[in-house]
Each structure stands twice: as structure tokens, then as C-alpha cells.
C-alpha positions, 0 to 999 in steps of 0.5 A: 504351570502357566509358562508349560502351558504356554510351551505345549501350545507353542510345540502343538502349534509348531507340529501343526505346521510341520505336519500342514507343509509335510502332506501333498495338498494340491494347492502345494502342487507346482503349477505356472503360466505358459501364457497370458493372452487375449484370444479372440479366435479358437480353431477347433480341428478334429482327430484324424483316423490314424490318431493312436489317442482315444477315440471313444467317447468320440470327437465332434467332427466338424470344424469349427471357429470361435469369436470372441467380439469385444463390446468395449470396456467392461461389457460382456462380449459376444461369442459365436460359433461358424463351420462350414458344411456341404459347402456352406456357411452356418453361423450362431451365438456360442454357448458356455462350452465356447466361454469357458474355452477362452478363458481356459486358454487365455491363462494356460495353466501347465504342471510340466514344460520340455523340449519336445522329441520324437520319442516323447511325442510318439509316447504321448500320441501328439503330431499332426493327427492329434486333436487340435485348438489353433488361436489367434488375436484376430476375429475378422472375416478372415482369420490367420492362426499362428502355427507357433499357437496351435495346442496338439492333444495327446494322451494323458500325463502319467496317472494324473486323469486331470492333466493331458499331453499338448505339443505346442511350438516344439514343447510339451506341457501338461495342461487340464484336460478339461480343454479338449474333453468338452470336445467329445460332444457333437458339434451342434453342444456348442451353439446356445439353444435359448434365443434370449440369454444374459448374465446379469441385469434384466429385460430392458425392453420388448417390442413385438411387430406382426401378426396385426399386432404392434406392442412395445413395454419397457422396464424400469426394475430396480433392485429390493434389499436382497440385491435382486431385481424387481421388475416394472412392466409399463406398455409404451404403445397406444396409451402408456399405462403400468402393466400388472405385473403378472401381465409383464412378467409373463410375457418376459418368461415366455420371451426368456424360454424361446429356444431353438428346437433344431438346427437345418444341419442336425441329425434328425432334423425334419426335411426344411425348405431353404429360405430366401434372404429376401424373403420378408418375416411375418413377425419381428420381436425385438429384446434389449438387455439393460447391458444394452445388447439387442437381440431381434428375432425374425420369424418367417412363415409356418412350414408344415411336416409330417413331424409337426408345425414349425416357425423359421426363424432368424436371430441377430445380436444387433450391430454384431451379427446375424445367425442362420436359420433355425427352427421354433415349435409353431406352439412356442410361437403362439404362446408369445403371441398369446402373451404380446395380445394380454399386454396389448388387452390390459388395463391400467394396475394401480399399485396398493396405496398409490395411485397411477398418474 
């Protein structure tokens, strides 16, 4: 009795298994490296008219170059996002779209790899008017893209709604489509709005010179038992004190949710003045993150507008680069300042059962 029970485990077990092998699951599906490289420049060039591909949802129309800019082993890089328009220069910190990106295209993952012919190109839409990402290792000031690495968008491959057609170097393969497709959004969807971002640690130090005021904290925050980090607010300025934490967390929060409300080149922004780069800020707030990139924002005198109160500002990412001008709500900007004076007003806080030294 007991050696047929054992047999009928084993052919359940054994028919499992050959059911399992039998039925298409994805992760079964061929899949393979078309290559493994380190970019640190995306090109983005977009659809011209004549394409015979889809063009609706349409395509951001604008150039546009990504860089990646390594801050040495082990430390999250900077990307940014430059175009030129009307014959200017505009530069700004990138955001998730433009991360994801290189990373896609760092391990570029393909179902099909052939020889490219007319007749397939012409079948897929892929050529010169195609939409179009060029790459390059390189991310100085002046970048040469490979034509050799230059992925032209077709049409999609077949009923499979993930993959889509690309031509690169006289091949045809069949990527995710998720590579272009983020790119059927204006121009403006891939510059980061918040001005102060990370993605791991926490606020390091805020300092914030101007309007009369000069207020400095740091802090100490170390992590509790869930792995998470408490902050340790203390004013460094005048008297250093312990800042209740309240007073420090709030003044972290409203520095964490100042965001760019417009750009000077996006549709339905108000008419703005073009600033000088001379011209000196009002107020300057300075951010270090504990992964020890620096953000310092200059924050330019208010301008007025049939549609509201702005406050100009600048962002750089210190030593790496500095952004052009965009625009903050003048009521953000006083909300920071409301809370730099709470911090530069508050009274010594003594923690429960210790006494401050």
C-alpha cells in the first residue's frame, strides 16, 4: 500500500512538470542581450511628418539630449535634460522618464535579431524618418553620436503590443516598446518639477541667506528599528541649539515640496522677463543631501502679472551644473520663508527625560 502511494506522488509530481514545460509562460519566452553598455548621452530625435508609423498620441517634438553624470563609485548619478529653442540653450535636471531610459537601453533586451531589407523596413516603417534615440558614452559639451548606435522606431512586432520594430546598424530587433512610448508626451514631462529630490538618505543640512535673514541647521538623523530615518533638527546659527522637532521637520517639508510651477519656454506660461546672469538673487537656499549632492537655489526679485506674483529662480546641482530660469509661486516662496524665521525664533527643546547640554 505504501510503495503505491509513494508511485502515485511520484506520476502526480512527474505530470506536473510536464504540464509546467508544456504551457507558454512568459519567462520561457526567448529573450537575449543585444547589448550591455554604459551610456551616458541619449539623443532623442522625433518623428518626422512623412513617417507612415502612428502618430497619435503624438510625439514630443523637440530635440532633446540626455546626460548621465557619474559622481564616482557607488554614488547615484546626476541626469539632465538641454534642447535648444529659438535659438537658445535651456538646461534642467531630468526626471524618472530619463532614468529609466538608460537604463532600458543600457541592457537592450530583444525577442527577434535579422538582417535588415527594403522590404522589412518598409513593412515595419523604419528609415530615416522614423522616431529616433542616438547614444553615445560620451556627455561633454560636445557629444558625436554613433550612427552604428542610433535605434529607429517602427511599428509594432506582430500582435505582441510589448514589443516594437527598431533598425539599428542594418538589424532589425524587437525590443519593449516602453522605449519610445514614454516619448509621446511634451517635452516639458521630462524635466524634474520638485527642486529638491533624493532617493535614499535624508536632509543633510539646510541653510538659508536673504530677506535679512541667515539661518543654518543640520541633521544628525539616524535610523529606528524599522530601518527608517528619524530626523535630529539642531540650528548651528547664532546659539546652537536643538530645534523642536516640529520646528525642523517643518522646514524640511516645505524645502522637500518646492516645485517649479513653469518653465519660461512652456505653453501657457505668463509672459516673463529675461534675467541678466548678473544679476544678483534676493535670497539664496542651500540643501545638501547626506549622499552629498548639493542643490543651491537662487531666488531672483518678484515679478508681477496679470495672472499672479512669481519668484525667478535658479537651480544648480553643485559642482555639476546649473539649470536655466524657472518660476515659483511667490506664495511658495513665503511659505519658506515663514518657516526659515520659526527656525531662526525657536527655543532650546529638551527631549523627555534628558537634558540638553
Amino acid at each position: 500500500m505504501k510503495q503505491k502511494i509513494i508511485l502515485v506522488v511520484i506520476a502526480f509530481v512527474g505530470l506536473f512538470f510536464l504540464f509546467y514545460w508544456m504551457e507558454d509562460h512568459p519567462e520561457n519566452i526567448s529573450e537575449t542581450n543585444f547589448w550591455k553598455e554604459d551610456w551616458k548621452s541619449i539623443r532623442y530625435i522625433p518623428p518626422k511628418e512623412d513617417w507612415c508609423g502612428a502618430l497619435v498620441p503624438k510625439f514630443a517634438d523637440e530635440e532633446m539630449v540626455f546626460r548621465k553624470i557619474n559622481r564616482g563609485w557607488n554614488l547615484t548619478p546626476i541626469y539632465t535634460v538641454n534642447f535648444t529653442k529659438d535659438g537658445k540653450d535651456f538646461s534642467y535636471e531630468a526626471n524618472y522618464n530619463v532614468k529609466n531610459s538608460f537604463s532600458e537601453l543600457s541592457i537592450l533586451k530583444t525577442k527577434l535579431i535579422e538582417k535588415s531589407t527594403p522590404e522589412i523596413q518598409k513593412s515595419y516603417c523604419l528609415g530615416m524618418s522614423s522616431p529616433s534615440l542616438a547614444l553615445s558614452e560620451e556627455n561633454g559639451a560636445e557629444i558625436e553620436f554613433s550612427k552604428e548606435k542610433q535605434l529607429f522606431f517602427g511599428k509594432k512586432i506582430g500582435s505582441d503590443e510589448g514589443r516594437v520594430s527598431v533598425l539599428v546598424n542594418e538589424e532589425v530587433i524587437a525590443p519593449y516598446n516602453y522605449l519610445i512610448e514614454k516619448f509621446r508626451t511634451p517635452y516639458t514631462n521630462f524635466r524634474e518639477k520638485m527642486y529638491i529630490t533624493f532617493n535614499e538618505g535624508y536632509l543633510k543640512e539646510i541653510s538659508f541667506s536673504g530677506q535679512v535673514v541667515n539661518v543654518k541647521a543640520e541633521n544628525r538623523a539616524k535610523k529606528n528599528q524599522y530601518n527608517v530615518y528619524v530626523n535630529d533638527w539642531s540650528r548651528i546659527t547664532d546659539e546652537r541649539i536643538v530645534l523642536p522637532p516640529d520646528v525642523g521637520n517643518q522646514w524640511e517639508s516645505v524645502v522637500k515640496g518646492l516645485k517649479v510651477e513653469y518653465y519660461i519656454d512652456e505653453t501657457g506660461a505668463p509672459e516673463f522677463p529675461i534675467l541678466s546672469s548678473k544679476q544678483t538673487p534676493e535670497a539664496i537656499l542651500d540643501v545638501t543631501q547626506s549622499e552629498g549632492i548639493k542643490f543651491r537655489l537662487s531666488f531672483y526679485p518678484l515679478w508681477e502679472s496679470n495672472s499672479g506674483k512669481w519668484r525667478p529662480v535658479r537651480r544648480e546641482l553643485l559642482p555639476y551644473f546649473s539649470e536655466s530660469i524657472t518660476w515659483m509661486r511667490e506664495e511658495s516662496f513665503q511659505n519658506l520663508v515663514n518657516a526659515v524665521m520659526k527656525v531662526k525664533s525657536a527655543s532650546r527643546y529638551e527631549r523627555p527625560n534628558q537634558k540638553i547640554q
